[in-house]
C-alpha positions in Angstrom: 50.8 23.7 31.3 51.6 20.2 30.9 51.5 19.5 27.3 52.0 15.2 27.7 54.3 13.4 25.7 52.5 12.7 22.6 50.0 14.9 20.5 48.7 14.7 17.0 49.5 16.6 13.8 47.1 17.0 11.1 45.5 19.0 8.3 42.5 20.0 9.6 41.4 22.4 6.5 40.9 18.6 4.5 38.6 17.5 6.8 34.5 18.0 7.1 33.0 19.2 10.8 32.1 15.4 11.0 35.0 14.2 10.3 37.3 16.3 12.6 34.8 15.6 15.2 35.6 11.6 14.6 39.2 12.6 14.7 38.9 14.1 18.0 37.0 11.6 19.4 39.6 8.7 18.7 42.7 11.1 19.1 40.8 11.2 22.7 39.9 7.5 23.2 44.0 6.7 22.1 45.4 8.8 24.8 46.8 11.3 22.9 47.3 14.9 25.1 47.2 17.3 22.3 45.7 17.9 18.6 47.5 20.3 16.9 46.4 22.1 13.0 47.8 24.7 10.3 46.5 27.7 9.3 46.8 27.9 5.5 43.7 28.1 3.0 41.3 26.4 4.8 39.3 26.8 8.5 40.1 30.0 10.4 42.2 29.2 13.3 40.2 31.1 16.3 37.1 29.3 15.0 38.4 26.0 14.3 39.7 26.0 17.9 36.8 26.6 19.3 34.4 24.4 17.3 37.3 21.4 18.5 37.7 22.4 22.4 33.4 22.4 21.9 33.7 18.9 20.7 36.7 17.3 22.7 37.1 16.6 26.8 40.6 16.2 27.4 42.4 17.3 24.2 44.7 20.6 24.2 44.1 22.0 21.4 47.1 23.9 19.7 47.3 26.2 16.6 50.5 24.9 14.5 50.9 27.7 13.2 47.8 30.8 14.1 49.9 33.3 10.8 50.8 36.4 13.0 49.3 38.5 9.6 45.9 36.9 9.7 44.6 39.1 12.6 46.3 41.9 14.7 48.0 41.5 18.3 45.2 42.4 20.1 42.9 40.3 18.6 45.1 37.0 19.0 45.1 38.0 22.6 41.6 38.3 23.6 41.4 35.2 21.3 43.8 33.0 23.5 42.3 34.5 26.6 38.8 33.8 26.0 39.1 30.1 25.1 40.9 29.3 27.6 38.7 31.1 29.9 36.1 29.2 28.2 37.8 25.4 27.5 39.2 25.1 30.9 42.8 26.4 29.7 43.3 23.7 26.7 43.7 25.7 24.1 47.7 26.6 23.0 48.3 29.8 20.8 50.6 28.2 18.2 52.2 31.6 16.2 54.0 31.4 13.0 55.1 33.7 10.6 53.5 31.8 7.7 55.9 31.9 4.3 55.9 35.1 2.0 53.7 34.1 -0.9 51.2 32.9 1.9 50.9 36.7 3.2 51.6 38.5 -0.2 48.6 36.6 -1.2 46.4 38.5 1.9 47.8 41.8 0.6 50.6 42.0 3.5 53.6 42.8 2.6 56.5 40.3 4.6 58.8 41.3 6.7 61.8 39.6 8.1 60.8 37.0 10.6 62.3 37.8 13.8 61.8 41.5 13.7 58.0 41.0 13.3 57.4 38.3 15.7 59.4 40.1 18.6 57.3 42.8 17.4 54.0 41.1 17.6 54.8 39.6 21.0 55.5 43.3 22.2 51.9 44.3 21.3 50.3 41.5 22.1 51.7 41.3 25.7 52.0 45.0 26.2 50.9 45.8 30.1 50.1 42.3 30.6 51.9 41.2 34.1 50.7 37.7 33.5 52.4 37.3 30.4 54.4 35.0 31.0 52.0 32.7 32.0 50.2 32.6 28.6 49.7 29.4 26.5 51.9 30.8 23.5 54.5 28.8 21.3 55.9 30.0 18.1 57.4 28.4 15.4 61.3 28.5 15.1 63.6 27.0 12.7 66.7 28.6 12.8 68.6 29.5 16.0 67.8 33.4 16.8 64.1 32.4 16.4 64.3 29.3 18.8 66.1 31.8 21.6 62.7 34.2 21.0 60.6 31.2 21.5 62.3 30.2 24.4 62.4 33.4 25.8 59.0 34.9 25.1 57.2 31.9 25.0 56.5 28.5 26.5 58.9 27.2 23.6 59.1 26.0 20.4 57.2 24.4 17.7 59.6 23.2 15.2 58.9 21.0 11.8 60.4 19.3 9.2 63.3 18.6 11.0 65.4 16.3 12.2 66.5 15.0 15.4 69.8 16.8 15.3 67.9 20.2 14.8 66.1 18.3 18.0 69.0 18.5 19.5 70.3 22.0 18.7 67.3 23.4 20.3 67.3 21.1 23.3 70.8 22.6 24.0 69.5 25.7 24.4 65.8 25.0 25.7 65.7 26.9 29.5 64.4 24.3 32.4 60.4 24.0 32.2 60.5 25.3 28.5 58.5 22.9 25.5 60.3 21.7 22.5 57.4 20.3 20.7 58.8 18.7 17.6 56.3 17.4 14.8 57.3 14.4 12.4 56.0 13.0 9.9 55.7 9.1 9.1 54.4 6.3 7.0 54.2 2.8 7.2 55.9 1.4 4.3 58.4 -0.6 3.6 58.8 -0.5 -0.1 61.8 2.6 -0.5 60.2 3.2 -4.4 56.7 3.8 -2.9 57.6 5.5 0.6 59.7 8.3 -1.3 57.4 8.9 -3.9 54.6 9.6 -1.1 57.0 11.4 0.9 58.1 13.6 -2.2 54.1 14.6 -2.8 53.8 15.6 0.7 56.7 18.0 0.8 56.2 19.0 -2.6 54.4 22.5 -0.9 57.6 22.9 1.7 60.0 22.6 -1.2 58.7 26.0 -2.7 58.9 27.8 0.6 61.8 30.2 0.9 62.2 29.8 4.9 62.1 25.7 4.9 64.4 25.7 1.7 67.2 27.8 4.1 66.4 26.0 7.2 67.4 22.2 5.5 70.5 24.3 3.9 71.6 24.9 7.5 71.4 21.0 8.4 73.1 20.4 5.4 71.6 19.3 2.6 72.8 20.8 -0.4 70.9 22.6 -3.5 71.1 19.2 -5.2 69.8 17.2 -2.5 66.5 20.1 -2.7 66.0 20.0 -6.2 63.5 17.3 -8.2 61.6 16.4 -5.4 64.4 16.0 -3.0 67.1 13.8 -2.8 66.6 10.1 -0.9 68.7 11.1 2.1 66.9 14.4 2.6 62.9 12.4 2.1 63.5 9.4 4.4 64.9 12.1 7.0 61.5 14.4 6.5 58.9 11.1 5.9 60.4 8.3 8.1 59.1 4.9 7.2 59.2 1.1 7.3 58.1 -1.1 9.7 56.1 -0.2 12.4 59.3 -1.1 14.7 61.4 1.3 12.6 59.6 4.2 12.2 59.1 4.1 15.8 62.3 4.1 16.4 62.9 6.8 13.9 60.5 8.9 16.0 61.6 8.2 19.2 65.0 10.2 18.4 64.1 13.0 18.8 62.9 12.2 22.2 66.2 11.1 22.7 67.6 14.1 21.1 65.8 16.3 23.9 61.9 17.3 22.3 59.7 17.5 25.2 56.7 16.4 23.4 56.4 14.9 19.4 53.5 15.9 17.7 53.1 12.7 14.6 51.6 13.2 11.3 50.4 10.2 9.5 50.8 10.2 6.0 48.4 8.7 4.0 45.8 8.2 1.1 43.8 11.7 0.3 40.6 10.6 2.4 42.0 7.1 3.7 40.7 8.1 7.6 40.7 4.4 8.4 44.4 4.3 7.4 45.0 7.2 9.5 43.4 6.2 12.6 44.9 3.3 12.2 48.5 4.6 12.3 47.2 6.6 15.4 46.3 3.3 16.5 50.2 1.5 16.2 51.7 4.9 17.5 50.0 5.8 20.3 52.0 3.8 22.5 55.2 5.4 21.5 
């Protein structure tokens, strides 16, 4: 699978069926290759696929992240296979292990992350010759996860990062592998205001556990995490400023080695006409 060069990040669960149909439509008409969505308290992520692949011509469609405890191995199998069978191969399986208060909350209990995706992957691709083949990413933030990805999977699907992770797993990404890297971004050019939005959209990442240890291992301190997050560590997550700038902010980790850059515009609960408007600036990146 070809996955182009630039795809589309957003939170589908906010959206109406109208609304994500009008997202599709100009993610489309921009030239964008790929629409990727979360799986968290919102649309299902078999059914959300396929309602978007109904409604889109040319758009992959990728789950960022499908949670490996919302369904079993089996089902996320005959689930990748039969949209694709059905969308003409668009559709990329996305897996993630989600964040422990996400699954407690199901009634799972967690398990440590590598161990139960290797585990998954051995179910779900148990006697199936052409498994290698198969549309599958996975989610990977620290280094034994990215190898998994890279090695069970088509790659990796990293986020809230930075181009240096970029560049970590790049170093270790195996010829025809994806590193599919999304970023967040915000015109706005006022520091007061572009932190202050950038502090409410991580404010949900900030309690998780697993993103809290990954940005200790690029080196931001406890400090740095605490209160909203320290300056250095919000213009890393939430680049901003001129259109000129963030693009340039983006376009590292290109340069760092990601094979595709899935961008997430920030902006105004229910401001679509700000977002497709950003889509509009970006999408010759």
């Amino acid at each position: 699978m070809q996955l182009g060069r630039l795809g589309v990040w957003n939170p589908n669960d906010r959206l109406s069926p109208p609304e994500l149909i009008r997202l599709l439509k100009a993610s489309e008409d921009l030239g964008y290759t790929a629409l990727w969505y979360p799986e968290a308290v919102g649309y299902e992520a078999f059914s959300s696929a396929s309602f978007m692949l109904a409604h889109s011509t040319t758009l992959k469609i990728g789950s960022s992240i499908a949670n490996i405890y919302a369904r079993d191995p089996f089902t996320a199998r005959r689930g990748l296979i039969g949209l694709n069978r059905m969308y003409n191969d668009r559709f990329v399986l996305g897996l993630g292990v989600s964040h422990a208060p996400m699954v407690e909350a199901r009634g799972h209990g967690y398990a440590k992350p590598v161990p139960a995706m290797r585990d998954y992957l051995d179910r779900m691709q148990q006697d199936a010759p052409d498994a290698g083949e198969w549309q599958v990413m996975l989610a990977a933030l620290g280094p034994v996860m990215m190898r998994l990805a890279f090695e069970r999977s088509m790659g990796a699907l990293p986020a809230n990062s930075t181009p240096e992770h970029t560049r970590r797993a790049a170093a270790v990404m195996p010829p025809g592998k994806h590193l599919a890297v999304a970023q967040k971004f915000i015109f706005e050019t006022d520091a007061d205001r572009a932190r202050a939005i950038g502090r409410r959209e991580l404010a949900p990442y900030l309690a998780m556990s697993n993103y809290v240890s990954h940005w200790q291992r690029l080196g931001y301190t406890e400090a740095e995490l605490a209160g909203g997050g320290a300056d250095r560590f919000i213009d890393a997550m939430v680049n901003w400023g001129t259109v000129e700038q963030v693009k340039q902010q983006v376009r590292a980790h290109f340069d760092a080695g990601a094979t595709h850059i899935c961008i997430r515009p920030v902006h105004a609960d229910g401001d679509y006409a700000a977002r497709d408007a950003m889509l509009k600036v970006m999408a010759d990146l």
